[in-house]
N, C-alpha and C positions, 0 to 999 in steps of 0.2 A: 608518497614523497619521502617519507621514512624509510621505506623499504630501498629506495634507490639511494639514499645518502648515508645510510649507517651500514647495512648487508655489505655492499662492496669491501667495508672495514674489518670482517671476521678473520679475514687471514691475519690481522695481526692484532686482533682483540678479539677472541674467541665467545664472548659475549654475545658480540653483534649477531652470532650465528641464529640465534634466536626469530632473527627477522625474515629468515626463509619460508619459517611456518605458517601458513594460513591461521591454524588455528588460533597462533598466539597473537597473529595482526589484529586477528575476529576479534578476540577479548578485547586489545586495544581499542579498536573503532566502539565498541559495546561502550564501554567505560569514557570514553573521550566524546561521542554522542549524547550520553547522559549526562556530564559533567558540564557540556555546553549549555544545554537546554535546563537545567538547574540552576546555573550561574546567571546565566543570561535573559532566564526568563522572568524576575521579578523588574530588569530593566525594562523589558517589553511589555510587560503592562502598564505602569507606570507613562512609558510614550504613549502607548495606546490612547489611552486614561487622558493623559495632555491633549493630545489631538481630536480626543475627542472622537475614536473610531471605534462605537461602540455596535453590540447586535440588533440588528431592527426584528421585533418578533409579528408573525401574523396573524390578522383578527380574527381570523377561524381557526386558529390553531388551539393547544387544550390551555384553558383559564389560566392555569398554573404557572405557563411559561410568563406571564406578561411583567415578573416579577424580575427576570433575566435580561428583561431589556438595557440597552446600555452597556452592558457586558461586554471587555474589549474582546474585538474578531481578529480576522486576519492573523492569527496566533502559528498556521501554517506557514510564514516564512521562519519563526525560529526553528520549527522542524527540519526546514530544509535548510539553513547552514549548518544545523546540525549533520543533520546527514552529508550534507556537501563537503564540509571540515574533515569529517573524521576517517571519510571514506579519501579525499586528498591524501588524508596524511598517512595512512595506513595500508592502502590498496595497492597493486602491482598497476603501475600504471600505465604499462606498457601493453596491458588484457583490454581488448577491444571489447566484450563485454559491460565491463566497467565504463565504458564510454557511454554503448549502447544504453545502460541504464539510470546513468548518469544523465542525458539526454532528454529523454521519454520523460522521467522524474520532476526535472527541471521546467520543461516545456508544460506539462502539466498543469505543474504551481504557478505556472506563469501566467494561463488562462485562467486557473482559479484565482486568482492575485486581481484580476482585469476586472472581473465578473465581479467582486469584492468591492472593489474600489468604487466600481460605478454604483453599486449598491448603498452603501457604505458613506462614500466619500463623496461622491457625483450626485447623490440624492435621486436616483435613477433606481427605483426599489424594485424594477425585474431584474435590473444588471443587463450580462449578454441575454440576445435574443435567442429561442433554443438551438434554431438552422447554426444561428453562428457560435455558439458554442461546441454544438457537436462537428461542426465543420474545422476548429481549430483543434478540436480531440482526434479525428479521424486523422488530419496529415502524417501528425508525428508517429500514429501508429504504422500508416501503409507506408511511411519512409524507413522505418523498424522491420517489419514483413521483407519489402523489396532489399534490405542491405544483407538480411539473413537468406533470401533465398538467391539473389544474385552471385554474393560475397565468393571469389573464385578462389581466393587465395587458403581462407578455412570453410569449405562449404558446409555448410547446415541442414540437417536432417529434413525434410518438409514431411517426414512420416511422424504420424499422431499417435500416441501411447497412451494406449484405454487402463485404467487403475483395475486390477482384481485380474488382466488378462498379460502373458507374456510374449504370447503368439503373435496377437493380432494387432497390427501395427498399419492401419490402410495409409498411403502415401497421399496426400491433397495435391500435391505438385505445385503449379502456379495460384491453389485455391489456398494455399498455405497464407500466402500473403494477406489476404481476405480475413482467414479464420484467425492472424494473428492480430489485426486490428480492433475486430472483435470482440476478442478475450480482453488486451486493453483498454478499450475506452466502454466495455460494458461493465469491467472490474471496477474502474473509475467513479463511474458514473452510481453502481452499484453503492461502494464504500459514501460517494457525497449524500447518498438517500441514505444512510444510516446515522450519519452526524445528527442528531435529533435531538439526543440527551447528553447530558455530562457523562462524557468518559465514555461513552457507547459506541465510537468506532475505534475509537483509538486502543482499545484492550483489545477487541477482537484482532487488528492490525498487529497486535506487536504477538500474539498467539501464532498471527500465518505466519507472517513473516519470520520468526523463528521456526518455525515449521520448515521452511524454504530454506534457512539457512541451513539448518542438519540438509535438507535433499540437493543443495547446492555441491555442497563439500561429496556427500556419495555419488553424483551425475560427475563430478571433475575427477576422480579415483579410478582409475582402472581396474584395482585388482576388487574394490568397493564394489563399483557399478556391475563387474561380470560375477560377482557372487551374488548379488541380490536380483539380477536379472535386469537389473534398467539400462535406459539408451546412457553410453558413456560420450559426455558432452566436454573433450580436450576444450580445456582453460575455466571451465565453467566453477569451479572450488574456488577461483577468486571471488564470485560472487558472494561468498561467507562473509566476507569484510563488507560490503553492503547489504547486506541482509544483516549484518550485524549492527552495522551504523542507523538502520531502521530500528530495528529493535530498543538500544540504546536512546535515539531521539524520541521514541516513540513513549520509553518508561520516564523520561525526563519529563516531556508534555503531559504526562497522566498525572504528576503531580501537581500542576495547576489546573488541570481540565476535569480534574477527580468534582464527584459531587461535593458540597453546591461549588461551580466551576467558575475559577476566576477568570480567566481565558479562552476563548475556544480558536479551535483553530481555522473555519470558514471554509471556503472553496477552495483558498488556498493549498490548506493541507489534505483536505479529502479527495482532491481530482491528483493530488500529487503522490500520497499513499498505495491510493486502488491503483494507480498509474507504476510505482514501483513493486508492489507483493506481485500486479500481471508480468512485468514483464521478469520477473525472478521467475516466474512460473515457464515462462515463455521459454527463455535460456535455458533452463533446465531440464527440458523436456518432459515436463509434469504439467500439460497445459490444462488438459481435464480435471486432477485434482487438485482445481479450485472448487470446484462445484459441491467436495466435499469440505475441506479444510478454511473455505471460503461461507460456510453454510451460511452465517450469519445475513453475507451482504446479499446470499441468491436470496434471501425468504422476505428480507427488505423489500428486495426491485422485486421481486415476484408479484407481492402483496397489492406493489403500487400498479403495477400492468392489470393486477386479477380486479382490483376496484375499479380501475379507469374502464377497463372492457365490461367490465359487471355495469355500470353505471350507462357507459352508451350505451347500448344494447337494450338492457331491460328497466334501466331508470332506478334499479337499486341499490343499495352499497353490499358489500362483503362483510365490511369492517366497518366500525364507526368511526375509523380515520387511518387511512393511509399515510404511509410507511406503518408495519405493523407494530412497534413499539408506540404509537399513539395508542389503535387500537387500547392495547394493555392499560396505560395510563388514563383512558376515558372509559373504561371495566373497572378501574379504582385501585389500581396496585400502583404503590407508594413509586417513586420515580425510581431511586435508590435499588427497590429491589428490584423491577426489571432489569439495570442495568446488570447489577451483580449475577442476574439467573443468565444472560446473553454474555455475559464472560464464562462463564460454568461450561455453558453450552459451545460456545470456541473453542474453550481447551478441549473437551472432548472431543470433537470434530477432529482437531488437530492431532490430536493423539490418534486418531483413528485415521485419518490420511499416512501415516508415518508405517503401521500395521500394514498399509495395501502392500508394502515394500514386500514383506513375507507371502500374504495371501493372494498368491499368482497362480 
């Protein structure tokens, strides 16, 4: 919105010219994302708190938590006006992109918001049932897939880009659709099985997604993308100003979701988060490295797949508690520092997904 109300003014205030820049929209959405989610989030717990829309913890979960009960949830819609705000006010709005992930983002939060509520609010302590939760996750993605590989006017690659190779690029064709739904509502679904602890998805989230925004900005670069060897993705370097506004809402929310956590953010912001770091991934044609720079949320959902299979099967566990950051917590390691050694462990992931650029 910025961008189209002030930019047009540079011919006769040279100033304005400033607004052409990605980079300097980026910093803007950064700072105006964290500024919302600081400001506004001692209001929001406070309603929470009024209302009465506190965490319900579970009886087989570790002893420790039952102390967090009551805790306001739902803390994931300040994320998203954060994000929604600053990425308005800051973004070329005219980048279909920004739509697309605007969208997906929204739609997300909106299932996790539902799932909440019923939980939460409804006193319906499963929430959504799994069919229909995964079934409102799966639309938004394959209407995401089908507009990317349809889309006549800027067509989209449906060729997959392996990390570590420059060659080898196999095309999915119409499987592309498929594999993009995938990546979203498994990244999704991933990052909500990580919310576990204070602060424990939401650091790793603002690592990728910074992550994403540096790879955003070199996939929309022409002279960037043909040096470094990646798919050049025309319009994609808008995506910086939301991957920045993530970044920003996401360091805002750490300040009340930090240990011991006044807030958390619920289904709302976890199906809405893993919903926007996939689809930054997606646009950017860096679909695969999630798998690295995303480490945290693979070893989560791994863990939970490895004990449910371990468990049918042969009747025994892997872990003494699924998602593997219980594990840790029921082995005796203080809560605090798990979380801190799984932020350690993101940045470096992150920092190592950034390197595949070179090692091609």
């Amino acid at each position: 919105m910025l961008y189209h109300l002030l930019y047009p003014l540079h011919e006769s205030v040279a100033v304005f010219n400033v607004f052409r820049y990605v980079t300097f929209r980026t910093a803007g959405a950064i700072l105006t994302a964290l500024l919302i989610s600081l400001l506004l989030g001692p209001v929001m717990i406070r309603t929470l708190q009024q209302l009465q829309i506190g965490q319900s913890i579970r009886d087989d979960g570790p002893s420790g938590h039952m102390q967090k009960a009551g805790t306001p949830t739902m803390g994931g819609v300040l994320i998203l006006a954060s994000v929604l705000i600053a990425t308005l006010l800051w973004a070329n709005l005219a980048n279909h992109f920004i739509w697309l992930a605007l969208f997906c983002t929204l739609w997300m939060g909106a299932v996790g918001f539902v799932d909440d509520y019923l939980k939460v609010v409804a006193g319906n302590s499963k929430g959504l049932s799994v069919g229909a939760k995964l079934l409102w996750q799966v639309i938004p993605s394959i209407l995401v897939g089908l507009y990317l590989y349809l889309n006549p006017v800027d067509p989209f690659t449906t060729k997959l880009a392996i990390p570590f190779f420059k060659d080898w690029m196999p095309d999915l064709g119409l499987g592309y659709v498929l594999f993009v739904a995938f990546v979203i509502v498994g990244t999704s679904n991933a990052v909500n099985l990580t919310d576990g602890l204070d602060g424990l998805a939401v650091g790793p989230i603002l690592m990728t997604a910074a992550a994403y925004t540096i790879l955003a900005y070199i996939a929309g670069h022409a002279g960037i993308a043909h040096y470094l060897q990646v798919v050049f993705v025309r319009g994609s370097s808008e995506l910086t100003v939301f991957g920045g506004a993530i970044v920003g809402a996401s360091l805002g929310f750490l300040w009340y979701n930090a240990y011991p956590a006044q807030l958390f953010m619920g289904d709302t912001g976890s199906l809405a988060l893993g919903a926007a770091v996939a689809i930054l991934a997606v646009l950017v044609k860096s679909e695969l490295l999630l798998l690295i720079v995303g480490g945290v949320f693979v070893a989560e959902a791994v863990s939970v797949i490895m004990q449910v299979f371990s468990y049918r099967t042969t009747g025994r566990r892997v872990f003494r508690m699924a998602p593997i950051h219980h594990h840790y917590e029921l082995s005796g390691i203080a809560e605090p520092k798990i979380i801190v050694r799984f932020w350690i462990i993101s940045f470096i992931l992150a920092l190592l997904s950034l390197t595949t650029l070179k090692l091609r």
